[in-house]
Every structure is written in structure tokens, then in C-alpha cells.
C-alpha positions in Angstrom: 22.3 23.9 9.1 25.1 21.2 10.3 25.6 18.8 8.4 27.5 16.9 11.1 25.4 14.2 13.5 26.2 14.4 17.0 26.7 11.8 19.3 22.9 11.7 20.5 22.0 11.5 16.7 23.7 8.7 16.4 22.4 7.2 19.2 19.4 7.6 17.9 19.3 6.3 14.5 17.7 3.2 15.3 14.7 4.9 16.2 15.2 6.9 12.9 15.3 3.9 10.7 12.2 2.4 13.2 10.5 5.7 11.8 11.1 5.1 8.5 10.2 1.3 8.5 7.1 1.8 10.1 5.3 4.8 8.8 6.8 5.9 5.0 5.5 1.9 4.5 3.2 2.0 1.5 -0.9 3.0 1.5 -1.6 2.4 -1.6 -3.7 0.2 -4.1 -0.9 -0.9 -6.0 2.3 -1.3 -3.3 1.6 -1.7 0.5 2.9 -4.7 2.3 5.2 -5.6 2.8 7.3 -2.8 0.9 8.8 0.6 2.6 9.3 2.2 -0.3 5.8 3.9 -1.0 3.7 4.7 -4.1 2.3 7.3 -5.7 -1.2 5.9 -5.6 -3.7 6.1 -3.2 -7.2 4.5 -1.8 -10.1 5.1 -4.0 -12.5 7.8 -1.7 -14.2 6.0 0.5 -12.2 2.9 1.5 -9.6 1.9 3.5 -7.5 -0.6 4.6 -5.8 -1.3 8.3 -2.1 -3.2 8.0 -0.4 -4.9 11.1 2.9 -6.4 11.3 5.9 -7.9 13.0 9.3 -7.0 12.5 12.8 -8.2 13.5 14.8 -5.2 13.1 18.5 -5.5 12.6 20.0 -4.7 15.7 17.8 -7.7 17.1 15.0 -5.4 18.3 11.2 -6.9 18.0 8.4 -4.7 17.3 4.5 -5.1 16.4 3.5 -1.7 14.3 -0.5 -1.5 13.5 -1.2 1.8 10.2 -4.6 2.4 9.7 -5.5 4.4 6.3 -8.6 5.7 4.8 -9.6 8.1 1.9 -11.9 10.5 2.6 -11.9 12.5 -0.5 -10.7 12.0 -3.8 -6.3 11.9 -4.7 -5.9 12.5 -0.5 -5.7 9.8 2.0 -5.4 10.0 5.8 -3.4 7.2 7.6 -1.8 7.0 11.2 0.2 4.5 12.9 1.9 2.8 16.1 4.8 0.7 16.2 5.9 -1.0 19.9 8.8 -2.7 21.0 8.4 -6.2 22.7 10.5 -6.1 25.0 11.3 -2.2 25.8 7.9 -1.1 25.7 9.3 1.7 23.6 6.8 3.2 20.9 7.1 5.5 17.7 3.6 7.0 16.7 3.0 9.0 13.3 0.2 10.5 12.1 0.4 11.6 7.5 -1.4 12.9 4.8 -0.9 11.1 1.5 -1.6 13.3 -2.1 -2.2 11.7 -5.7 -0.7 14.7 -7.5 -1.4 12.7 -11.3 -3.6 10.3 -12.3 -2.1 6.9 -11.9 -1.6 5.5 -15.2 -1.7 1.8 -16.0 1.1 2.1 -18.5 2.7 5.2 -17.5 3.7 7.3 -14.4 2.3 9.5 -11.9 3.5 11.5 -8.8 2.6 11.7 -5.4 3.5 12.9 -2.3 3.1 12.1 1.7 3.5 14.8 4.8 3.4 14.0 8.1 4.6 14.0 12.2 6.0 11.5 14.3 7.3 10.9 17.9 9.5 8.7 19.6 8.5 7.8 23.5 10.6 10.9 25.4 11.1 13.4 22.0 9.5 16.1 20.5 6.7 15.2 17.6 9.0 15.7 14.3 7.4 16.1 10.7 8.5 14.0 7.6 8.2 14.3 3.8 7.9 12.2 1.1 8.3 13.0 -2.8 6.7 9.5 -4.7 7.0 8.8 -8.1 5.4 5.5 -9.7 5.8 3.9 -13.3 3.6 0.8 -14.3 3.8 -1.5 -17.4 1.3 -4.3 -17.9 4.5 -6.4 -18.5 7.3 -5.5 -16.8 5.7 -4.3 -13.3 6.1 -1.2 -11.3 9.1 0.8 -10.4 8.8 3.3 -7.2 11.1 5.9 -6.2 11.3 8.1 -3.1 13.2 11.0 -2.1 12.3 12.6 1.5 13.3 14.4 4.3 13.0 13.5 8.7 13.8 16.0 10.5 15.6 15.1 14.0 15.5 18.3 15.0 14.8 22.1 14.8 18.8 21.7 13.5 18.8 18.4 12.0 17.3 17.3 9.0 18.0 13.7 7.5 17.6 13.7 4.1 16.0 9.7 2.9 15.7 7.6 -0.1 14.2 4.6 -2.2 13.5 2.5 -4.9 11.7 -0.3 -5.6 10.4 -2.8 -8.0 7.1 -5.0 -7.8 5.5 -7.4 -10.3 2.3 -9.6 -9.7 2.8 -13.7 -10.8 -0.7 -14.6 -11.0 -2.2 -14.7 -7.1 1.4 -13.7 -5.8 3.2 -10.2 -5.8 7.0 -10.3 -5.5 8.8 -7.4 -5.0 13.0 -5.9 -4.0 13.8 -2.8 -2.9 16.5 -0.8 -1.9 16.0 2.5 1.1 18.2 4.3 3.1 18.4 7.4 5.2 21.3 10.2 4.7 24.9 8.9 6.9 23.4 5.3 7.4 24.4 2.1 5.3 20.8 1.7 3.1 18.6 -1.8 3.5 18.1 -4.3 0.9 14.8 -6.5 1.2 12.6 -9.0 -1.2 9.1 -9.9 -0.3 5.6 -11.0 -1.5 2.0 -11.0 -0.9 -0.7 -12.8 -1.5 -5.0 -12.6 -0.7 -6.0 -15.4 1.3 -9.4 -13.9 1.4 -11.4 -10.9 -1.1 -10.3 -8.2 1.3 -7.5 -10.3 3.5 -4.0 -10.1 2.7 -0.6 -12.1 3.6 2.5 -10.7 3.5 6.2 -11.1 4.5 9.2 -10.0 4.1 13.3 -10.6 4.1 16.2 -8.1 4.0 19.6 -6.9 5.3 21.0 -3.6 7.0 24.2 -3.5 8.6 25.3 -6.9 7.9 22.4 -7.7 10.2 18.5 -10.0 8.6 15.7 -8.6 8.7 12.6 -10.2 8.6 8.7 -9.3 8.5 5.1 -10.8 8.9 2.1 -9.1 8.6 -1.4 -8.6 6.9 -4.0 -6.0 5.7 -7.5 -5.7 6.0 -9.3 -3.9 2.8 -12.0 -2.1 3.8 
């Protein structure tokens, strides 16, 4: 397999790191909004949750993304998304299954793991992978790491990446991460959440890619 990009590639690594932003975004219990960088948890069997946001990518780009997710059965959970550009009308659409591999521990770690497909307006569907591992202290927070693969093509495959660290201050949850894909500089963000209602959730977010902001506002519903 080349390990060399060509020019169309490169072209199209925006929509790449759209791909990434919207749809490896966390469905968990634990993580979600408004971190990328997933978890290794998922819904208890039965519920769900739909998240929306807004995003200001870095090259200027405005998109609204909408990633509904529900658990059907126990350790798997189904989730699918949409993400549309304001002012292209260009949109990215994925659909994923999500798999508690360990019990999540509340002091301790567990693994998880996430496969799916998505498609660019004008390409070919393309699947994704997701490795997720997930260590909690009652103190100290949780730490989330990610190591994946996005396949361009039948001949390229991008290999991707991320940490990230969260800790709850009584009603808020801060978090920072760090996440990248294979021959692009990574992003750096900070966020927090908060419920504004029992099942209602606030969210947004601020980071950097490419000496470019980035900023995010969104919610989830808990269902």
C-alpha cells in the first residue's frame, strides 16, 4: 500500500478531518460532547441519546452535524450521523457500531471499540475503525485514548489518533484533548458541559488546527 498522498488526497483532507470531527465524536455515558476523542463506554441497553452541534472548522468552513445513538442490547450501541455545510451545502453521512469489550470500571480501565462507514457528497461510502481505551479515578478524572484507521480509498488508508482527559467540578465537566490523523498537523481543544435539564445537556467547545480556532456549540438529548 502507498504510503504517499496524492494531490486529490490532499485535496481532500478537510473532508477527512470533517469525518473525524463529526462521527468518531464520543457516545458514551461518561465522554460525549463536546469531546472527539471517544470512550470506551457505552449506553446502558435501552437508552439513547441524540447530540447536535455547530462547528467552525479551521479553514473557516461552518457546519451543523446532528448523531443519533441508541443501545439496543447490552456492551453494543448503534449510532449514525449527518454533518452539512452552511454555505456549500456539502454533507458527510456515517453510520457505526460501538462495542464495550470490558466492563467499565469506576477506578480502573476498560476497552472498547467502534466500526463503521461514511460518505462524502460525490465519493464512495468508506469504513472507519476505532480501537478505545478508558481509565477512571474518582479523583483524578478520566483519561481516553484512541488509535484508528479511515480509509480514503481501496489504496489509501489514514491511520488516526487521540487522547484525552475529562474531570467533572461539581455540575460542570471540563475536559482537553489532543487528535490527529496520519500526514496532518493534530488539533488541540478544551471544552465543558453542563445539564441544564435531567436529560438536557450544554456543551461547547474551543481549539486549534493549523494555526487556525476552532470553536463548537451544541447539546444532547438523553433518552
Amino acid at each position: 500500500m502507498s504510503t504517499q498522498f496524492s494531490s486529490r488526497s490532499i485535496a481532500n483532507s478537510a473532508s477527512a478531518l470533517l469525518v473525524l470531527t463529526a462521527f468518531f465524536a464520543s457516545f458514551p455515558s461518561f465522554a460525549g460532547r463536546p469531546l472527539t476523542v471517544d470512550d470506551a463506554n457505552v449506553n446502558d441497553t435501552g437508552d439513547g441519546h441524540i447530540e447536535a452541534w455547530w462547528t467552525r472548522s479551521p479553514n473557516g468552513v461552518r457546519s451543523w452535524t446532528v448523531a443519533p445513538a441508541y443501545a439496543p442490547f447490552d456492551n453494543m450501541e448503534l449510532g449514525a450521523g449527518i454533518a452539512r455545510e452552511q454555505f456549500s451545502g456539502i454533507q458527510t453521512q456515517n453510520i457505526q457500531a460501538k462495542f464495550r469489550l470490558s466492563p467499565t470500571q469506576d477506578n480502573g480501565c476498560n476497552f472498547g471499540a467502534v466500526t463503521g462507514y461514511a460518505r462524502v457528497d460525490g465519493q464512495s461510502s468508506q469504513p472507519y475503525v476505532n480501537g478505545l481505551f478508558s481509565c477512571n479515578h474518582p479523583r483524578l478524572g478520566s483519561l481516553h485514548t484512541n488509535l484508528g484507521a479511515l480509509n480514503f480509498s481501496s489504496s489509501q488508508r489514514v491511520r488516526t489518533w487521540g487522547v484525552a482527559w475529562e474531570r467533572a467540578y461539581g455540575e460542570v465537566t471540563v475536559h482537553i484533548e489532543k487528535f490527529g490523523m496520519e500526514h496532518e498537523k493534530p488539533t488541540i481543544a478544551a471544552g465543558l458541559r453542563f445539564n441544564v435539564m435531567e436529560d438536557l445537556q450544554l456543551d461547547t467547545s474551543v481549539g486549534r488546527a493549523n494555526k487556525n480556532n476552532i470553536f463548537t456549540l451544541g447539546l444532547k438529548w438523553m433518552f
